[in-house]
VMD Tcl script that builds the backbone (N, CA, C; Angstrom):
set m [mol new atoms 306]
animate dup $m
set s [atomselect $m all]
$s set {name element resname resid chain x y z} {
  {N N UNK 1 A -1.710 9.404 -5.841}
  {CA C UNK 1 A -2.770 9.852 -6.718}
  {C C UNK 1 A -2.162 10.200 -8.075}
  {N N UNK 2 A -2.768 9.856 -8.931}
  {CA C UNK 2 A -2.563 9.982 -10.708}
  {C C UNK 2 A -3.118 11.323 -11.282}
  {N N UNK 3 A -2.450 11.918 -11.301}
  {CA C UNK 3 A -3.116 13.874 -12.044}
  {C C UNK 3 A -2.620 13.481 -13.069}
  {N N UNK 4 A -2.181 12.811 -13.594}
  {CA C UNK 4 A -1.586 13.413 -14.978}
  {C C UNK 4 A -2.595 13.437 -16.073}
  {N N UNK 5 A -2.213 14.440 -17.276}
  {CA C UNK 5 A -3.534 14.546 -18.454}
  {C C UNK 5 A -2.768 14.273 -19.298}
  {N N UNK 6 A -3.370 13.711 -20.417}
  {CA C UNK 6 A -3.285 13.902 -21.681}
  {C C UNK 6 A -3.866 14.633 -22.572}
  {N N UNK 7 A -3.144 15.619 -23.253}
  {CA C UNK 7 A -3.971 16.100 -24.525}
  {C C UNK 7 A -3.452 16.150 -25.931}
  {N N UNK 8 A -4.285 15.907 -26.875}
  {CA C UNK 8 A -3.655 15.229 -28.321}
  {C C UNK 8 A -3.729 16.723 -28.782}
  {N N UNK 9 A -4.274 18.015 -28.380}
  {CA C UNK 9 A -3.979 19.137 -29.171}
  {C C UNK 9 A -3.849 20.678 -28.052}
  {N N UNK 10 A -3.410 21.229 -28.738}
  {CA C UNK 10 A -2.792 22.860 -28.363}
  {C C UNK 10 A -2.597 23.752 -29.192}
  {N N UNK 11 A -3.273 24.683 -28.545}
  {CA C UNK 11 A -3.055 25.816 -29.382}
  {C C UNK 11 A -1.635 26.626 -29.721}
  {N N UNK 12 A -1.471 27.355 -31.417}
  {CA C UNK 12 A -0.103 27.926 -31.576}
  {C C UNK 12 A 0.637 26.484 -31.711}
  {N N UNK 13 A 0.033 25.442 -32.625}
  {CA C UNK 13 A 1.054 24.544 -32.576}
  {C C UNK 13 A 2.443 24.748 -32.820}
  {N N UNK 14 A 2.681 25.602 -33.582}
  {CA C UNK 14 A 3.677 25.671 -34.494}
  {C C UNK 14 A 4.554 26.494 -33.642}
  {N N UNK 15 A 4.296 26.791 -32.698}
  {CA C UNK 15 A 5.462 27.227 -31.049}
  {C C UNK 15 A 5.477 26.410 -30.132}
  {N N UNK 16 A 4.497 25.267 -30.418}
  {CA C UNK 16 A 4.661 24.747 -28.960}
  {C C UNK 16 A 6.292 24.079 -28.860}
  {N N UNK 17 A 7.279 24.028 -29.605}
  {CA C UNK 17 A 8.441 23.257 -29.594}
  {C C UNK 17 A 9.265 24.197 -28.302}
  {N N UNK 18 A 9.029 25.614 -28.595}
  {CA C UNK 18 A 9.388 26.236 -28.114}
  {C C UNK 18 A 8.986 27.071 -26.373}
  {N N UNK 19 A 7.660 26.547 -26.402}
  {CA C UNK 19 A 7.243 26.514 -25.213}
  {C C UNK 19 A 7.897 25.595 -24.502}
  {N N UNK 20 A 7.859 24.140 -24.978}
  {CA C UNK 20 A 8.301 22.808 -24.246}
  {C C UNK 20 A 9.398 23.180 -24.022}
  {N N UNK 21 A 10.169 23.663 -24.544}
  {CA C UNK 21 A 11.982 23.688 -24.520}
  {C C UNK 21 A 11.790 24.678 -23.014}
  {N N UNK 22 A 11.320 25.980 -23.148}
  {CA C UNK 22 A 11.382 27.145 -21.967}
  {C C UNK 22 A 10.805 26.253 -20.436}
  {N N UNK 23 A 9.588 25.419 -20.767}
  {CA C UNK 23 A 8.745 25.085 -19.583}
  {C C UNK 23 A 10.091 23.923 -18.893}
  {N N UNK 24 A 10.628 23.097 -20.147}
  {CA C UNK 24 A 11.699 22.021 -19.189}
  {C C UNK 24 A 12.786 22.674 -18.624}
  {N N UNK 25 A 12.902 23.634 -19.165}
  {CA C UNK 25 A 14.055 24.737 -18.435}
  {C C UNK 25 A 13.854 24.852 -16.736}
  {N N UNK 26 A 12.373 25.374 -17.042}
  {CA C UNK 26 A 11.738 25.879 -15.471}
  {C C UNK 26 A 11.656 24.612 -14.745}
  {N N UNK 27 A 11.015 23.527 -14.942}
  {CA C UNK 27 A 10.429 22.430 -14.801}
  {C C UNK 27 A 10.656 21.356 -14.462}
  {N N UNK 28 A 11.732 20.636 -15.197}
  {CA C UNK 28 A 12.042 19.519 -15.618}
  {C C UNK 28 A 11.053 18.897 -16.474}
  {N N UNK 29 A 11.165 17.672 -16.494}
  {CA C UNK 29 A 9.975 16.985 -17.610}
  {C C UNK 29 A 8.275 16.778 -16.418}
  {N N UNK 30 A 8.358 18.232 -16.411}
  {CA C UNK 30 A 6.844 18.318 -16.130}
  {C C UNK 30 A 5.535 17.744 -17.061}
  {N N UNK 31 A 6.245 17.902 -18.345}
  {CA C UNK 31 A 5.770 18.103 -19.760}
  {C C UNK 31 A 6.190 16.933 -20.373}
  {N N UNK 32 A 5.404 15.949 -20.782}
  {CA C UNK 32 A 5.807 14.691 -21.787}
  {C C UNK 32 A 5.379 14.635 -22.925}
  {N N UNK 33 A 5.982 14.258 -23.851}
  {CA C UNK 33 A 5.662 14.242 -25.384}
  {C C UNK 33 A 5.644 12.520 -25.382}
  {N N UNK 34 A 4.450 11.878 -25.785}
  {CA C UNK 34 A 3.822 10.628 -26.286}
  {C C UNK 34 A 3.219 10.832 -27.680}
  {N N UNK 35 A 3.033 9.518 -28.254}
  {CA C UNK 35 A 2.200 9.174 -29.412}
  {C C UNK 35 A 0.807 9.674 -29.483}
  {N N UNK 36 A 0.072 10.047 -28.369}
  {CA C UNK 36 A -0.978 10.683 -28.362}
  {C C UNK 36 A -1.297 11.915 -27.930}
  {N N UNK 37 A -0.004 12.471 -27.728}
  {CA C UNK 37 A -0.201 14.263 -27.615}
  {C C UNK 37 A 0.619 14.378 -26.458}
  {N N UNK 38 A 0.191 15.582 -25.788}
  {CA C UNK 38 A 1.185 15.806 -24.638}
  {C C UNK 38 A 0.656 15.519 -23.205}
  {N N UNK 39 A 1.208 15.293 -22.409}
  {CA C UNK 39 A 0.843 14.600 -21.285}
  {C C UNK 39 A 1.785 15.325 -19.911}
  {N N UNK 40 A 0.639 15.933 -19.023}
  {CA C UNK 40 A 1.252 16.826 -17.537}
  {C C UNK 40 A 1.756 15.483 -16.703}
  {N N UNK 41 A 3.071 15.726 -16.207}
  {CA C UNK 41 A 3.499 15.023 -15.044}
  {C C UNK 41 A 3.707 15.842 -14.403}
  {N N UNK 42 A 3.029 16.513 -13.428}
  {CA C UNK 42 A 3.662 17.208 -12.588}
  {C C UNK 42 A 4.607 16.728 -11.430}
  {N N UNK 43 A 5.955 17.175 -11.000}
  {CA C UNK 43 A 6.689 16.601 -10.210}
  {C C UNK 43 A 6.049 16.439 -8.694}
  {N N UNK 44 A 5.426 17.499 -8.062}
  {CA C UNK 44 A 4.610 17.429 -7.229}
  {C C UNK 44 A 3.142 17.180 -6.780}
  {N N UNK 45 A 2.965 16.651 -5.946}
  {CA C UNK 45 A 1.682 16.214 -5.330}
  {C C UNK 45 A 1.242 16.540 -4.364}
  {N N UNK 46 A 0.083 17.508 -4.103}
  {CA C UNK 46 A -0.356 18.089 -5.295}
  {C C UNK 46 A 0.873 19.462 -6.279}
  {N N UNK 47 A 0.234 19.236 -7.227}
  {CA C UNK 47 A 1.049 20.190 -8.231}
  {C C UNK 47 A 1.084 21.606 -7.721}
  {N N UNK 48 A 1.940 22.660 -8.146}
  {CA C UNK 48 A 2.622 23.364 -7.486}
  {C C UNK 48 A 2.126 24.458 -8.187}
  {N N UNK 49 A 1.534 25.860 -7.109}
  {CA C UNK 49 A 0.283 26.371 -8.421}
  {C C UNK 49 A 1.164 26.899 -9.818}
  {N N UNK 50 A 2.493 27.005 -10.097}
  {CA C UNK 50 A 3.213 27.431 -11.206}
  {C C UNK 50 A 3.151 26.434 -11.938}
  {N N UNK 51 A 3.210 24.829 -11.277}
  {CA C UNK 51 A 3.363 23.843 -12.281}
  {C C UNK 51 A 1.830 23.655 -12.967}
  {N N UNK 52 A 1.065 23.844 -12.168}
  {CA C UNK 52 A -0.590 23.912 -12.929}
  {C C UNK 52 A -0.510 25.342 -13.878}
  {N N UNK 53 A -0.328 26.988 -13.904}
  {CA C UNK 53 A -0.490 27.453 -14.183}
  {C C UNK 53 A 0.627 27.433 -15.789}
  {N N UNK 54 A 1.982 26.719 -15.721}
  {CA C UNK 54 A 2.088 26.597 -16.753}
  {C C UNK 54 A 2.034 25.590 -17.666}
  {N N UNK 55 A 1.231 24.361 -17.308}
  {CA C UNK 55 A 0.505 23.464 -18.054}
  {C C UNK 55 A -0.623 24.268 -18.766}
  {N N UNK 56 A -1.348 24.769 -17.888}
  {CA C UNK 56 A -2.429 25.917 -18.812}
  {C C UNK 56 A -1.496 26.291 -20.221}
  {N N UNK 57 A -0.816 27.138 -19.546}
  {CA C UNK 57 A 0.312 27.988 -20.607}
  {C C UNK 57 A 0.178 27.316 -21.793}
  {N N UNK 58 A 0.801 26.360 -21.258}
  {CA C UNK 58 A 1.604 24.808 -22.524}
  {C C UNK 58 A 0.623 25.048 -23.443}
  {N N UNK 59 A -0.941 24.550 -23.288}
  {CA C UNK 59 A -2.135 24.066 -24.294}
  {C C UNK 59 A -2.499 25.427 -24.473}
  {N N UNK 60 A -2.813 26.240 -23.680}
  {CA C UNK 60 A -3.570 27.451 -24.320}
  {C C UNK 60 A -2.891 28.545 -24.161}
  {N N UNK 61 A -1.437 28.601 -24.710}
  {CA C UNK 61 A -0.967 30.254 -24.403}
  {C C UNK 61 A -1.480 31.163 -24.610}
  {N N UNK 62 A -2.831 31.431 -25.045}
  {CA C UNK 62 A -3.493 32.828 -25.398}
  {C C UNK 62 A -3.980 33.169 -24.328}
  {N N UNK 63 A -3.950 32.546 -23.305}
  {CA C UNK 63 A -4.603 32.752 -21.815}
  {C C UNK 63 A -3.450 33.316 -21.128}
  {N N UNK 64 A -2.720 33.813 -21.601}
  {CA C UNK 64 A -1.553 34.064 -21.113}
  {C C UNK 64 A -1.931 35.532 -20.126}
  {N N UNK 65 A -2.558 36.185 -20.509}
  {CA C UNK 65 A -3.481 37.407 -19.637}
  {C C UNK 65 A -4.204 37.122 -18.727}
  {N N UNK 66 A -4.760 35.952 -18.694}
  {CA C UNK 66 A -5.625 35.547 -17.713}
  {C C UNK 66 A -4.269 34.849 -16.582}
  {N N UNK 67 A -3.581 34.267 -16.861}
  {CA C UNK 67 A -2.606 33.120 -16.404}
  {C C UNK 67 A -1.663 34.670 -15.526}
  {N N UNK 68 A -0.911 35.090 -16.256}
  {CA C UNK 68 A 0.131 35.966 -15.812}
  {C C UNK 68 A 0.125 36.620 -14.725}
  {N N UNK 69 A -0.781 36.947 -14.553}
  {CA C UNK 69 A -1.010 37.882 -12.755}
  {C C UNK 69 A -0.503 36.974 -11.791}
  {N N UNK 70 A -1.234 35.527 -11.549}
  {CA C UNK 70 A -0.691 34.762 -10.435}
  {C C UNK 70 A 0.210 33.638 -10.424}
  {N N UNK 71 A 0.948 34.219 -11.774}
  {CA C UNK 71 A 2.375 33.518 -12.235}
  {C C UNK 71 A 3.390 33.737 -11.158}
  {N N UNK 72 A 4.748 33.591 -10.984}
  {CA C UNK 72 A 5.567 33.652 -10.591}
  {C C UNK 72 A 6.295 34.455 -11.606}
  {N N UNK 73 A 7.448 35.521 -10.691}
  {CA C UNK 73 A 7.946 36.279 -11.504}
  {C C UNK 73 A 8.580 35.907 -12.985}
  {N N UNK 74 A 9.266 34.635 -12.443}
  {CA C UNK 74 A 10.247 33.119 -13.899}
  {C C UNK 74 A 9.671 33.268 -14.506}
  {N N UNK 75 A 7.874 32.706 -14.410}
  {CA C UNK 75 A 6.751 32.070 -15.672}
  {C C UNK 75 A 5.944 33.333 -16.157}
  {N N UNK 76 A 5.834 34.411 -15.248}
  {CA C UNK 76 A 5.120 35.722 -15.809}
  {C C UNK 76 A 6.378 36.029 -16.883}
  {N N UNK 77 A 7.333 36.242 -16.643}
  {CA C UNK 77 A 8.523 36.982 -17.795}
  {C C UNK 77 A 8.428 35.913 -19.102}
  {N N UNK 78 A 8.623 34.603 -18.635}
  {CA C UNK 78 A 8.696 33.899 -20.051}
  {C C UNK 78 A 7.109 33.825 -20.826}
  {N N UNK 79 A 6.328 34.287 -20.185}
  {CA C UNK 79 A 4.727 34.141 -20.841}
  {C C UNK 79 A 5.073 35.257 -21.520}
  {N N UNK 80 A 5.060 36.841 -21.435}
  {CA C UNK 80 A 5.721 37.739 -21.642}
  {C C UNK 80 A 6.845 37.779 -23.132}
  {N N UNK 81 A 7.401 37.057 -22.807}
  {CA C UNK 81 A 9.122 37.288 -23.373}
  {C C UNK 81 A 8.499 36.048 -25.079}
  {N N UNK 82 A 7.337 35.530 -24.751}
  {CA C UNK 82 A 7.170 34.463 -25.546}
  {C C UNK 82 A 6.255 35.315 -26.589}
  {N N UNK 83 A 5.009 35.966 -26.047}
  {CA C UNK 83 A 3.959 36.644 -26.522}
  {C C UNK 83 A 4.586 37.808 -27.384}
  {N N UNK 84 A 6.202 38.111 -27.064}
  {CA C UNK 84 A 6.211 39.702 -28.105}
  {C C UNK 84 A 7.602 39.361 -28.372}
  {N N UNK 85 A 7.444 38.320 -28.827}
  {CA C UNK 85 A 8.504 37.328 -29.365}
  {C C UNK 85 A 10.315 37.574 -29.070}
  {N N UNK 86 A 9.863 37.438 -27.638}
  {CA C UNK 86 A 11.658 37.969 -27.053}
  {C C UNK 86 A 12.252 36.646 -26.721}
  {N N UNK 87 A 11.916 35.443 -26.826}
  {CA C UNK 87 A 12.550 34.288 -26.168}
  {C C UNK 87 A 13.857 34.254 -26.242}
  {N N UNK 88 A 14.805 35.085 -27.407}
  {CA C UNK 88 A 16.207 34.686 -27.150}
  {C C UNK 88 A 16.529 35.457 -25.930}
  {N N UNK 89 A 15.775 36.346 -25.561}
  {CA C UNK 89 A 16.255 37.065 -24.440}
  {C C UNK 89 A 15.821 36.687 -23.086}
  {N N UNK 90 A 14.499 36.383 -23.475}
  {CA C UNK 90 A 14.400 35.381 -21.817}
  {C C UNK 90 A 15.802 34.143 -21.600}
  {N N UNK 91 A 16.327 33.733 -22.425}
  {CA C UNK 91 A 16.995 32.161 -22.900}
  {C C UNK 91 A 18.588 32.947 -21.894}
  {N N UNK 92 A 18.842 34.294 -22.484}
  {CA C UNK 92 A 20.474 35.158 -21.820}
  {C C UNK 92 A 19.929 35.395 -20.640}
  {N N UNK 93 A 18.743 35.518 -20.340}
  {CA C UNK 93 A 18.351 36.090 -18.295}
  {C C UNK 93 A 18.476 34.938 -17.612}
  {N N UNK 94 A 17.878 33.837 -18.684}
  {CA C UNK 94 A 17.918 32.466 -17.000}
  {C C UNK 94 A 19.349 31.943 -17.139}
  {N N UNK 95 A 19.836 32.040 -18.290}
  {CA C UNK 95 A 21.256 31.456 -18.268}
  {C C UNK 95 A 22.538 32.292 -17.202}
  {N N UNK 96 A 22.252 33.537 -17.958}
  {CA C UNK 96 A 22.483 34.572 -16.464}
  {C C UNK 96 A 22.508 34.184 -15.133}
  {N N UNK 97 A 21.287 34.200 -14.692}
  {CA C UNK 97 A 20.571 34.196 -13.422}
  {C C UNK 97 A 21.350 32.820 -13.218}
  {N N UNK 98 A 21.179 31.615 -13.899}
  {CA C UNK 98 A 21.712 30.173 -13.388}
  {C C UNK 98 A 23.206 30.450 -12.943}
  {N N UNK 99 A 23.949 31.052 -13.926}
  {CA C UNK 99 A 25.692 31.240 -13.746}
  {C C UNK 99 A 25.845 31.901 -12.324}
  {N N UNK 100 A 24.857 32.692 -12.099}
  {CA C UNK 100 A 25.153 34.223 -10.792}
  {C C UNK 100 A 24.474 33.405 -10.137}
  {N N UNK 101 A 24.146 32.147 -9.733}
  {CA C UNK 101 A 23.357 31.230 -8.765}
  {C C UNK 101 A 22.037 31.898 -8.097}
  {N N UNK 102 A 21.514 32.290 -9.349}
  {CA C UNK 102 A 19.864 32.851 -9.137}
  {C C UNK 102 A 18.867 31.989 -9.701}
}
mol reanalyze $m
mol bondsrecalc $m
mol representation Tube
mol addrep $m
């Protein structure tokens, strides 16, 4: 089965570089950048409720209140860490966490 979307716009354009960078961290290329906007691949089938909940993220981070409760601890902190503009510090926790095999 084919889930994948396309969408030619998102909100906070002017972060989304920086969303994409955090989400492929978590992710892999969940997230595709094409000629006509951005496009969900989710790796799983069906998608994995973090990989749906941070595709939301991706296009509408202002939902980030609505989204965050049934995040996962990873995607609740970086929704978080993004919104009160801490990303270099989310960027030292997962690098952390990766080295200490977390």
């Amino acid at each position: 089965m084919d889930i994948s979307h396309t969408v030619a716009a998102v909100t906070e354009p002017d972060r989304v570089d920086d969303r994409l960078a955090c989400l492929k961290a978590l992710f892999g290329t969940t997230i595709g950048v094409g000629e006509g906007g951005y496009e969900w691949c989710p790796d799983d089938d069906p998608p994995t409720a973090d990989e749906t909940l941070a595709w939301q993220w991706f296009t509408r981070p202002d939902l980030d209140g609505m989204l965050r409760p049934t995040a996962s601890p990873r995607l609740a902190g970086l929704m978080t860490a993004y919104r009160e503009g801490r990303l270099e510090d989310w960027w030292r926790r997962l690098v952390d966490d990766l080295e200490n095999g977390g």
